[in-house]
N, C-alpha and C positions, 0 to 999 in steps of 0.2 A: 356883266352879270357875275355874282359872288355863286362859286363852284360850291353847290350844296355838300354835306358833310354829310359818307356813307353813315348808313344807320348801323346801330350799336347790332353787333351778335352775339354778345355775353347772355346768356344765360341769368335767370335769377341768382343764382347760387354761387356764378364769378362772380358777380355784383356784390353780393354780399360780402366774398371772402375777401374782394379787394374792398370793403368799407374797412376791413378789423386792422388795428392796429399792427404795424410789424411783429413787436417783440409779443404780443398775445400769439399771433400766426403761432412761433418756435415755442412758445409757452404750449398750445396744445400738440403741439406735434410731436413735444418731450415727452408728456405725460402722454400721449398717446399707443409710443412706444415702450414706455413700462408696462400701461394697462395690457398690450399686444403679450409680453413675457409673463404678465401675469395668469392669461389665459394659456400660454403655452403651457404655464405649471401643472391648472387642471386636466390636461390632457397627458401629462407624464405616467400615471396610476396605469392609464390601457396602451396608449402607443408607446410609449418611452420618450425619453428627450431626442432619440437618434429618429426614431421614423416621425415625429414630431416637426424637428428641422426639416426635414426631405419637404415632407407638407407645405410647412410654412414657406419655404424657398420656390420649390415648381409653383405652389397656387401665387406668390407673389410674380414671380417670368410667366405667367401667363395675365395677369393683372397687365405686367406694366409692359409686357410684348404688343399688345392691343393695343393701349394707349400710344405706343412710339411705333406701330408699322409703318407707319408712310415716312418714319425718319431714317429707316433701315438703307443703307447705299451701299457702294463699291468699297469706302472705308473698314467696311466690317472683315471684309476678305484680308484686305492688307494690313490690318495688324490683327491677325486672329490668333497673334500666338501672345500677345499685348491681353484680348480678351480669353484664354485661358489660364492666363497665370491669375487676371481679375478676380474670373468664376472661382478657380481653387482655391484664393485666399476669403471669397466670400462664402463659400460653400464648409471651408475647414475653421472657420472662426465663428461660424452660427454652431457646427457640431459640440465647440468647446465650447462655447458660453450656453447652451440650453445644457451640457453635460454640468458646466458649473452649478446653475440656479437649480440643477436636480439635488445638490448635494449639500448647495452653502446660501444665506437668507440672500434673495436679490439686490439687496440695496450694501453690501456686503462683494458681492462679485461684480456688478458695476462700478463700483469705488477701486476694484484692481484694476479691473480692463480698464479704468478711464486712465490709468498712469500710461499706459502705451502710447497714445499720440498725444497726452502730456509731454513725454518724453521729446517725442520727434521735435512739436511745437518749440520747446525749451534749446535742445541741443544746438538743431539747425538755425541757432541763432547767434551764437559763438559771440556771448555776450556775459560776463560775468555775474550778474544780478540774474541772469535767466536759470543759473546753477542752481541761488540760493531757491528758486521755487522749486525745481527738483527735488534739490533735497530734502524740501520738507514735503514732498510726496512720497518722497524716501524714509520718512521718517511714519507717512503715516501708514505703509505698509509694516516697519517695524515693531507698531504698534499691534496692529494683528498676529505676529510671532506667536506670543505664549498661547494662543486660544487653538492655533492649527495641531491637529490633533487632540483637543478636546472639543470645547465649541465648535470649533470651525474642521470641517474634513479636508485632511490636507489634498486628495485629490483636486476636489472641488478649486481653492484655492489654484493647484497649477493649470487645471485649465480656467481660468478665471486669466490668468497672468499668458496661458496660451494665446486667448480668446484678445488682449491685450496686445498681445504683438501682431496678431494680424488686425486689429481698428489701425494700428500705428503703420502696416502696410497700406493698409487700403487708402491712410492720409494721405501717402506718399503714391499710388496708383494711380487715384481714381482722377485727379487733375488731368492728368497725364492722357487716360481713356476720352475724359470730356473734351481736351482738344482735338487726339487726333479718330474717334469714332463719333464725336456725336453725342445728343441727347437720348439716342438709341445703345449707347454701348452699356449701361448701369442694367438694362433689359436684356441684353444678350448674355451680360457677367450672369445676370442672375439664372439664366439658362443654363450654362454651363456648369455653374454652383447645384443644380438638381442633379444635374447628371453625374457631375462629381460625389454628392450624399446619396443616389440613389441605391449604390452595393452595399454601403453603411446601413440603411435603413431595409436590406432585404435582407442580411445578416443578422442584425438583432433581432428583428420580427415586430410586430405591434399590427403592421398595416392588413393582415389578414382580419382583424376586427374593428376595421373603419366601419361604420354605416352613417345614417345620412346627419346624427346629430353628432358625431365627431369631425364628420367632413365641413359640416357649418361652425364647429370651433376654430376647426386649422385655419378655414378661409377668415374667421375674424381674426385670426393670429395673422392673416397675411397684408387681409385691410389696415389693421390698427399698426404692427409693425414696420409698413412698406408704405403699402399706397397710398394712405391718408398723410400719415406725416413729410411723403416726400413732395408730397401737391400744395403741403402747406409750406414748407421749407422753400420752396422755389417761388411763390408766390410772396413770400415775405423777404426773400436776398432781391427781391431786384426795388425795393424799395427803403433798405437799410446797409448800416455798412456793414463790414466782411467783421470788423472788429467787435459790432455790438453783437454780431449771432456771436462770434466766441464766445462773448462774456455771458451771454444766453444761454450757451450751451455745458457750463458749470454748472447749471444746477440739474444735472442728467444725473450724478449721484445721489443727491437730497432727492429730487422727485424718485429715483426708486426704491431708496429707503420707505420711503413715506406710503407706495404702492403696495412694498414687502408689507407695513406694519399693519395698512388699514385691509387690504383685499387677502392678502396671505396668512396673517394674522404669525408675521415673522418678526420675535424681537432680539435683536443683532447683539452679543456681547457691550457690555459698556465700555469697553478699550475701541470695538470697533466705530461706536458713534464718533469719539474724537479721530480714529484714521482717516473716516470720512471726511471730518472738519478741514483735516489739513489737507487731502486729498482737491478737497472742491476750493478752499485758497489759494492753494497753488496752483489749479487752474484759471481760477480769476487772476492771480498773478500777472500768470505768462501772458494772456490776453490783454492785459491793459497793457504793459510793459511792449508789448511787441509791436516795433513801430513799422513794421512794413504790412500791417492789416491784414496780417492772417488767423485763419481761424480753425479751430478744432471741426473735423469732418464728423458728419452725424455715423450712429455705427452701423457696419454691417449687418450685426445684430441684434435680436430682439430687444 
């Protein structure tokens, strides 16, 4: 007798999302994540960017605490000093980049931040060709120079480049969390990241004027930012290689320019559309070039 095949428990809705194509999966879950900062924007005017983040961070850790409690174990305890260094760099690079996008057009401060785990990607490769994309990421921040302090706020700018070194931490982190806590540890970091923003956000002020249509913006900020793109992103790496979401994930600066211009109604200096240019070549670069299949980590950040 042929042992009959248990029956399917997917849901319509897995069903579907495993029909879509891989590289669409990371296609909407890039744009998902600009749409997420672009609603962050509207809510800048009454919370600020600082109790803004707070928001978006706790209502994402309880989002994705839900979703991962039965993956929560005894790992959690033993490296919990592993998942606070996580939470702090998630928690202090979402304050720098919602500080940036308050100051300088989105598609403008993602094109900085994205040189950060450019960099990692490039260096840790200790390969000379890997230089040359460097430096024409190098080149395309140079290109933003003359505007900082006019066009461009130079604040905004260094947290943009802050917000930048910690995506390039969190490259470097979050492997590290996925082996040794689990599909639960990205949910605990982001626990820790509320608690870490929550004095920030009680010191500038904003959150004494939450009511129920600001709390349904942060929560779409936390949907669109976190939970939808990371459900899609995992559902499309186990059916593609590491190298094609890399080269997928280059157009995280075009797609938030494009967000900036149409939703924001943000039009970027004409020196910074070319930093862009070279910013996002040189991420495709390093990605095709890099022969051990790794890939640029999606960001901490909106």
């Amino acid at each position: 007798m042929t042992p009959q095949e248990p029956p399917r428990t997917d849901g319509p809705v897995v069903r579907a999302v495993s029909a879509v194509p891989p590289p669409a999966l990371v296609l909407v879950s890039i744009v998902s994540i600009q749409l997420g900062a672009a609603v962050a924007v509207q809510l800048f005017d009454t919370l600020g960017p600082i109790s803004t983040t707070f928001l978006r961070v706790a209502l994402s850790a309880v989002l994705l605490l839900v979703a991962r409690r039965h993956q929560i174990d005894g790992r959690a305890r033993r490296h919990l000093g592993l998942l606070l260094l996580f939470g702090c760099v998630i928690g202090l690079t979402n304050l720098a980049f919602y500080g940036a996008i308050a100051r300088i057009p989105l598609g403008v401060a993602v094109a900085i931040e994205f040189v950060g785990p450019l960099g990692v990607a490039a260096l840790t490769s200790r390969r000379p060709r890997e230089f040359v994309w460097i430096g024409l990421a190098v080149v395309g921040l140079l290109l933003l120079t003359p505007d900082i302090g006019g066009d461009l706020d130079p604040v905004g700018v260094a947290l943009a480049l802050v917000a930048g070194a910690g995506w390039a931490s969190f490259v470097v982190i979050s492997p590290r969390v996925a082996r040794d806590v689990g599909d639960a540890g990205l949910a605990l970091a982001m626990a820790v990241a509320s608690a870490v923003t929550l004095p920030f956000a009680l010191a500038a002020g904003g959150l004494e004027q939450l009511d129920v249509g600001l709390l349904a913006g942060a929560m779409a900020v936390a949907i669109l930012s976190t939970a939808l793109p990371l459900s899609l992103e995992f559902e499309a790496l186990k059916r593609m290689t590491a190298r094609a979401y890399g080269v997928m994930v280059t157009l995280v600066p075009v797609v938030a320019l494009i967000v900036g211009a149409l939703i924001l109604s943000q039009a970027p200096p004409a020196a910074a559309l070319l930093a862009i240019a070279c910013i996002t070549v040189a991420a495709i670069g390093v990605n095709l070039t890099d022969r051990r299949g790794t890939e640029i980590a999606p960001p901490p950040s909106g």
